[in-house]
Residue frames relative to the residue before (quaternion, step in Angstrom):
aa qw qx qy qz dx dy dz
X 1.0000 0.0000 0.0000 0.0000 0.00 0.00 0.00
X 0.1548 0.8356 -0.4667 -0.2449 3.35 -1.15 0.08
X 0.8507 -0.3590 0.1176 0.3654 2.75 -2.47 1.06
X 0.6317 0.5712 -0.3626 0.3784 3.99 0.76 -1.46
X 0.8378 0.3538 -0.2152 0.3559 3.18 0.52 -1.40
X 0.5565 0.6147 -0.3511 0.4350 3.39 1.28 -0.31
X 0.6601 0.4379 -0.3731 0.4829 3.57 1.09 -1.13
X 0.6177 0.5837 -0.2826 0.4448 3.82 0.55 -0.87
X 0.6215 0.3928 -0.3771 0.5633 3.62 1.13 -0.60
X 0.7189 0.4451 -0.3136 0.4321 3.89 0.30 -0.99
X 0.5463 0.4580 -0.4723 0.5184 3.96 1.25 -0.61
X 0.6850 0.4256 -0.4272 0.4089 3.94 0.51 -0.54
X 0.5136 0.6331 -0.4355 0.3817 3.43 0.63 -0.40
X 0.7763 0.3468 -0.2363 0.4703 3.51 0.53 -1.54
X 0.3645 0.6763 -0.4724 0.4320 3.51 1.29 -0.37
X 0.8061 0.5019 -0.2141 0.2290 3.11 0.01 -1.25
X 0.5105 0.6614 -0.1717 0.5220 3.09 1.93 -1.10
X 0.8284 0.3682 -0.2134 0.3642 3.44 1.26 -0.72
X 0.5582 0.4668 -0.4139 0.5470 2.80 1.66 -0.10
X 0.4082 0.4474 -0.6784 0.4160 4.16 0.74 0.48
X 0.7127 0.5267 -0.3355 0.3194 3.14 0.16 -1.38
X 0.8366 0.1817 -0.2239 0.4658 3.68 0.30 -0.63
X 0.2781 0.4687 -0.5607 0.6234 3.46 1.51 1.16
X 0.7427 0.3949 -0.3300 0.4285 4.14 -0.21 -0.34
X 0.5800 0.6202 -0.2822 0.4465 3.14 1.23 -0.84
X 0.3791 0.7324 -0.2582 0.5032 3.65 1.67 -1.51
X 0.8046 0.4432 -0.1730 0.3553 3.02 -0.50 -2.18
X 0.6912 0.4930 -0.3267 0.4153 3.39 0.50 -1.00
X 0.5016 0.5459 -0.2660 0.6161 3.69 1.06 -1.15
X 0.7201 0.5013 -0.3523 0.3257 3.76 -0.24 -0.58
X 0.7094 0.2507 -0.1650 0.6377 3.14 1.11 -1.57
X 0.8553 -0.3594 0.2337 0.2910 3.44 -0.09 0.84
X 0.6024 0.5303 -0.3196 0.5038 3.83 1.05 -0.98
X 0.4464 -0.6536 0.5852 0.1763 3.05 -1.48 1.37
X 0.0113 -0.8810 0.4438 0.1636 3.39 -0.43 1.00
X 0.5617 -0.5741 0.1782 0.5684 3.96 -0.53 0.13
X 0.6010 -0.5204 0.5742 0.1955 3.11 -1.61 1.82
X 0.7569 0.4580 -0.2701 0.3799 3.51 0.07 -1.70
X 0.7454 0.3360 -0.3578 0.4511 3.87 0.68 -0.40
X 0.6119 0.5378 -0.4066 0.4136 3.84 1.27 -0.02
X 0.4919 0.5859 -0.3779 0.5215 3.18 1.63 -0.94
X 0.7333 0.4760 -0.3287 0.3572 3.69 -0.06 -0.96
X 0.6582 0.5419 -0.2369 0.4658 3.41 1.12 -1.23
X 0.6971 0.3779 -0.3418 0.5043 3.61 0.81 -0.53
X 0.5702 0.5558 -0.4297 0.4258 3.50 0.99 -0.68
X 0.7521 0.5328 -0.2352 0.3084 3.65 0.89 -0.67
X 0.6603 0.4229 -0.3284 0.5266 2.84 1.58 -0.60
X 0.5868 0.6582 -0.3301 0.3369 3.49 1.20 0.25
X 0.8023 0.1948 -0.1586 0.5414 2.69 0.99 -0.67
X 0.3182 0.6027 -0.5104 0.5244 3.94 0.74 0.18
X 0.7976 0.3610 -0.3182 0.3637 3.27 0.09 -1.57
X 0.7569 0.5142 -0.2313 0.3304 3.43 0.44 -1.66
X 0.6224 0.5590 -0.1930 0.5128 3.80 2.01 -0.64
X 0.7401 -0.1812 0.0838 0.6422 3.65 1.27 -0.50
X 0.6154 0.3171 -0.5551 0.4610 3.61 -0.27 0.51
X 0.8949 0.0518 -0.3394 0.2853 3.48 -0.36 -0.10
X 0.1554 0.7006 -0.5526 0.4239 3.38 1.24 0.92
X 0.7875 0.3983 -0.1361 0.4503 3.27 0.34 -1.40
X 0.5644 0.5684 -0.4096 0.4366 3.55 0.93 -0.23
X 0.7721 0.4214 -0.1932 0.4348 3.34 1.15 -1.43
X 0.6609 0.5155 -0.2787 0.4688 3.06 1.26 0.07
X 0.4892 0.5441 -0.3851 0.5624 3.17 1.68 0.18
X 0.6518 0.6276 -0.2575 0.3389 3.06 0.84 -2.03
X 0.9092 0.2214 -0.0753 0.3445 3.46 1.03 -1.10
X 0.1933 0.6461 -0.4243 0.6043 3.08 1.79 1.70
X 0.9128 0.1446 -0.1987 0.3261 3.52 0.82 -0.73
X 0.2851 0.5947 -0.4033 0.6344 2.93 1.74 1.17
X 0.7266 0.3638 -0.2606 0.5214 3.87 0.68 -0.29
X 0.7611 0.3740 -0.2715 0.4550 3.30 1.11 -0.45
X 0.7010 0.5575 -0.0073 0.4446 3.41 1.72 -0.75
X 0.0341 0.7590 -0.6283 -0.1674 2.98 0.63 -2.22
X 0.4772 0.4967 -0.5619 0.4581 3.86 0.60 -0.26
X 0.9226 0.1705 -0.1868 0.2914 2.87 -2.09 0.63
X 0.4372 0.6513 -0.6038 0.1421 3.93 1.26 -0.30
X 0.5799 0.6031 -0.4804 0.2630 3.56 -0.25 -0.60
X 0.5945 0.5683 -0.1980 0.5333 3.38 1.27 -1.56
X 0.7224 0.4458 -0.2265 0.4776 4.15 0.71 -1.25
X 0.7062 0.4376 -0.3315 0.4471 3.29 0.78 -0.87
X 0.5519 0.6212 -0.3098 0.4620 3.46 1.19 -0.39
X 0.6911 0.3579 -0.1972 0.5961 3.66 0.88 -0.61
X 0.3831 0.7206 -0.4089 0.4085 3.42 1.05 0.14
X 0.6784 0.5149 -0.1389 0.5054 2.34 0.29 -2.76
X 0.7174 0.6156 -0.2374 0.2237 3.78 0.25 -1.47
X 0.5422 0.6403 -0.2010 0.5056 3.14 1.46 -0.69
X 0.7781 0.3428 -0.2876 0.4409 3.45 0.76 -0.71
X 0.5235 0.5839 -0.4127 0.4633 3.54 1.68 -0.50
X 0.5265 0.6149 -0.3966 0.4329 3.61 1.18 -0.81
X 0.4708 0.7972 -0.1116 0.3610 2.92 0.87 -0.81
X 0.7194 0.0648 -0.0377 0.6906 3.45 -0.23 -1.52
X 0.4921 0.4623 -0.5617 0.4782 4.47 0.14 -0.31
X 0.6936 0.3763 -0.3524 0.5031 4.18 0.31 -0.39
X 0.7437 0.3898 -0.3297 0.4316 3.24 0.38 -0.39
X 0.8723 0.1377 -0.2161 0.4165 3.17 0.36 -0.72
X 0.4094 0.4242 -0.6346 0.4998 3.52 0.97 1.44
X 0.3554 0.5266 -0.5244 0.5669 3.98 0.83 -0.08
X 0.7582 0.4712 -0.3439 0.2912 3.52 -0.32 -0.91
X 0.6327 0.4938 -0.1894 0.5657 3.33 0.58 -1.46
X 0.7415 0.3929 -0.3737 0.3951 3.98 0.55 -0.59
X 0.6040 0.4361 -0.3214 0.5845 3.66 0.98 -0.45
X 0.4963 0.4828 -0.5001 0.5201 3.87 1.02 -0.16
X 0.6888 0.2774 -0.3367 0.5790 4.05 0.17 -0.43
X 0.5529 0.4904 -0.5277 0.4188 3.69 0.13 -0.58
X 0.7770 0.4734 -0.1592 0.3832 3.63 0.42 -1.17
X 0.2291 0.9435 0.0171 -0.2389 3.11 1.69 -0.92
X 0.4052 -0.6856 0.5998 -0.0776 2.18 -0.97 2.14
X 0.6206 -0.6255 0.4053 0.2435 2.98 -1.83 0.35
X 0.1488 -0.8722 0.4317 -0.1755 3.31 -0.40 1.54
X 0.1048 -0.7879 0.5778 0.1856 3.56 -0.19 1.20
X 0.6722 -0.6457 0.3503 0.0922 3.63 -0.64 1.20
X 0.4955 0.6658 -0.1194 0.5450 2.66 1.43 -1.40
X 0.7002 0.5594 -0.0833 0.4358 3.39 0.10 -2.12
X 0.8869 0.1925 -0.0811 0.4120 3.69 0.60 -1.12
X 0.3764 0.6474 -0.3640 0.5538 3.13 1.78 0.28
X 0.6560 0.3714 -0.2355 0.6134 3.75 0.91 -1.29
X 0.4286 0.6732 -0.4822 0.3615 3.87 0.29 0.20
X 0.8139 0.2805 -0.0888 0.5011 2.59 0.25 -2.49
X 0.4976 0.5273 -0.5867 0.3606 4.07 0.75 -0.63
X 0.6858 0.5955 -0.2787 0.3119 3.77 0.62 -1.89
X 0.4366 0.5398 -0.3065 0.6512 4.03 1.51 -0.68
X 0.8735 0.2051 -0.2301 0.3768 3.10 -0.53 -0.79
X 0.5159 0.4303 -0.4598 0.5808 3.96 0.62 -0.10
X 0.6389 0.5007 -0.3539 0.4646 3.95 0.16 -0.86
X 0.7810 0.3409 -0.3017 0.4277 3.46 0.40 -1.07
X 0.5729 0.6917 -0.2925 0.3284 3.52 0.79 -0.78
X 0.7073 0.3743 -0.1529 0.5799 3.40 1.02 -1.52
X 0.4634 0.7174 -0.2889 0.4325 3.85 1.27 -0.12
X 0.7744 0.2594 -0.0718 0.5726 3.05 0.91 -1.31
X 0.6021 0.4783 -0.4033 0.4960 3.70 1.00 -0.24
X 0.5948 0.4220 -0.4867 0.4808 3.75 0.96 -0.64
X 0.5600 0.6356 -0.3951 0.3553 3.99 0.63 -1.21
X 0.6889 0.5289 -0.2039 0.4519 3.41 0.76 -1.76
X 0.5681 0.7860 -0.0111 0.2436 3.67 0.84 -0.99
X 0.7164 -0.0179 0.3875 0.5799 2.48 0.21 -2.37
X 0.7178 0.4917 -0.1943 0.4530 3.55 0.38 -0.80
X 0.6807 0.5654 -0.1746 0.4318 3.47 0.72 -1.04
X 0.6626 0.3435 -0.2024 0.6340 3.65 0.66 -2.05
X 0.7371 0.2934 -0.5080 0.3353 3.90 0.03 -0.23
X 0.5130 0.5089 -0.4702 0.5067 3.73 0.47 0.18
X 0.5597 0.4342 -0.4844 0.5134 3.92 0.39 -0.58
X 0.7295 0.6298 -0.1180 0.2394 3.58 0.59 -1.15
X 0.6430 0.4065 -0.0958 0.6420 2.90 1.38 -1.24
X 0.8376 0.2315 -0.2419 0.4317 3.76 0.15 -1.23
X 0.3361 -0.7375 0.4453 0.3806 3.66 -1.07 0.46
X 0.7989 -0.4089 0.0840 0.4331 3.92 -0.88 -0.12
X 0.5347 0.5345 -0.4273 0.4957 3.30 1.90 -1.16
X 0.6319 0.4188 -0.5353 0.3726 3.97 0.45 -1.25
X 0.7124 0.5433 -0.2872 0.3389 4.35 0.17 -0.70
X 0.7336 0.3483 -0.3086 0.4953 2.97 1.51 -0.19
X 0.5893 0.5942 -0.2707 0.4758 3.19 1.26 -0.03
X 0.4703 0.6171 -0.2469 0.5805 3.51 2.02 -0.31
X 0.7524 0.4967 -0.2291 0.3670 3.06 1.10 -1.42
X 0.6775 0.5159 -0.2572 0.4568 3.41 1.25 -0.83
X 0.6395 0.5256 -0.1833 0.5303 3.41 1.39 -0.58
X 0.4036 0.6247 -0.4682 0.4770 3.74 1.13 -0.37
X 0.5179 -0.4380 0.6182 0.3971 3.75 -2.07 0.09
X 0.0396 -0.6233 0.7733 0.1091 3.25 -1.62 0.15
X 0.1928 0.6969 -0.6810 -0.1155 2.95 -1.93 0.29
X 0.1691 -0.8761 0.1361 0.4305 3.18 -0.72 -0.77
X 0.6828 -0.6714 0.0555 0.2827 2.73 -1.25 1.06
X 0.5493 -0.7494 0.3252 0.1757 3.84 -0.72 1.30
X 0.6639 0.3323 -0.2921 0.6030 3.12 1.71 -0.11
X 0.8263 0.3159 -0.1107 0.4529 3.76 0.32 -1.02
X 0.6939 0.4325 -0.2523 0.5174 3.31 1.09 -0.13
X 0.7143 0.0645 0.3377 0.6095 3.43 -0.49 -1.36
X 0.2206 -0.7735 0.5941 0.0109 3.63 0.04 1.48
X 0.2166 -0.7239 0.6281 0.1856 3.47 -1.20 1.15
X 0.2261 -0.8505 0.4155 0.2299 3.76 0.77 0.83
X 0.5923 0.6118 -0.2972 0.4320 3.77 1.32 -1.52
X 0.7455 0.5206 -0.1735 0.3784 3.92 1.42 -1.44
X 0.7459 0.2001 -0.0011 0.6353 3.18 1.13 -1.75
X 0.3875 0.7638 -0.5161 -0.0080 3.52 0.53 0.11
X 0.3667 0.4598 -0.6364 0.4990 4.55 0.85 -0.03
X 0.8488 0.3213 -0.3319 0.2573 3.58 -0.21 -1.49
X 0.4070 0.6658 -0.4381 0.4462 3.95 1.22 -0.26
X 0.9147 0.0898 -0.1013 0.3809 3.31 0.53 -1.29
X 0.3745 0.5197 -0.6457 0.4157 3.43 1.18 0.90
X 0.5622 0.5482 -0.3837 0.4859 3.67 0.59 -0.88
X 0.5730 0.6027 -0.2752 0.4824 3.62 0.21 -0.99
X 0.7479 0.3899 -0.0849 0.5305 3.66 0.31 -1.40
X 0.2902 0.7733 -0.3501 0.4418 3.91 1.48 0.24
X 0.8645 0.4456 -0.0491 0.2274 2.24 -0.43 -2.37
């Protein structure tokens, strides 16, 4: 197995966990209940920056190892590339629009509801194409020395929610997650 593709599979995993959570979070917003700003704010802040700091560093840096060594699938990699930065500004500038009510400003509901749904459909089908398609052709294409040698070269940090909690940074989302388990 390897370490790159394993960590990148388990970061999608919790991913996924957050986008229930800030799919429930939605729902609540929809029907009208003010739900907690301060744990959506965090949650988007996390998936912003985690991602944009070491998960998808490492993707593109995977993504483009097996296009140089292969060429299978570039169209398909270069596409999740590209995808990564849209991820990208959709986090940021639903972050934005939440600290715009947090602060409150005027906010058509409506408008920032269809954000966070539009994030979370984007991200979803992102990681299911990655998980899929993107992933088994990299097992395929690269051999273990090239994956370990990805693996050692990849970003690291740790992570403030799932790892080494940053309690002072993420702490609503630390302990809604927390309160899960």
């Amino acid at each position: 197995m390897s370490e790159l593709l394993d960590r990148l599979s388990t970061e999608h995993h919790r991913l996924g966990r957050l986008l229930d959570l800030l799919s429930g979070l939605l729902d609540q917003f929809h029907a009208g209940d003010e739900p907690d700003y301060e744990l959506m704010c965090e949650l988007v802040e996390y998936l912003t920056d985690y991602a944009d700091q070491v998960h998808h560093p490492s993707e593109d840096m995977l993504f483009e190892r097996v296009i140089a060594v292969s060429g299978q699938g570039e169209d398909l990699l270069r596409r999740l590339m590209h995808e990564h930065a849209a991820l990208s500004r959709f986090n940021h500038r639903f972050k934005e629009s939440l600290e715009g009510i947090v602060h409150e400003e005027v906010m058509r509901r409506d408008e920032v509801e269809q954000q966070g749904r539009e994030l979370v459909g984007l991200m979803r089908g992102h990681l299911r194409c990655e998980d899929l398609e993107a992933f088994p052709l990299a097992r395929a294409a690269l051999s273990d020395a090239e994956l370990a040698e990805l693996a050692a070269a990849a970003p690291t940090a740790d992570d403030p929610v799932f790892g080494r909690a940053d309690p002072a940074r993420f702490r609503a989302l630390y302990l809604k997650l927390r309160d899960q388990v």
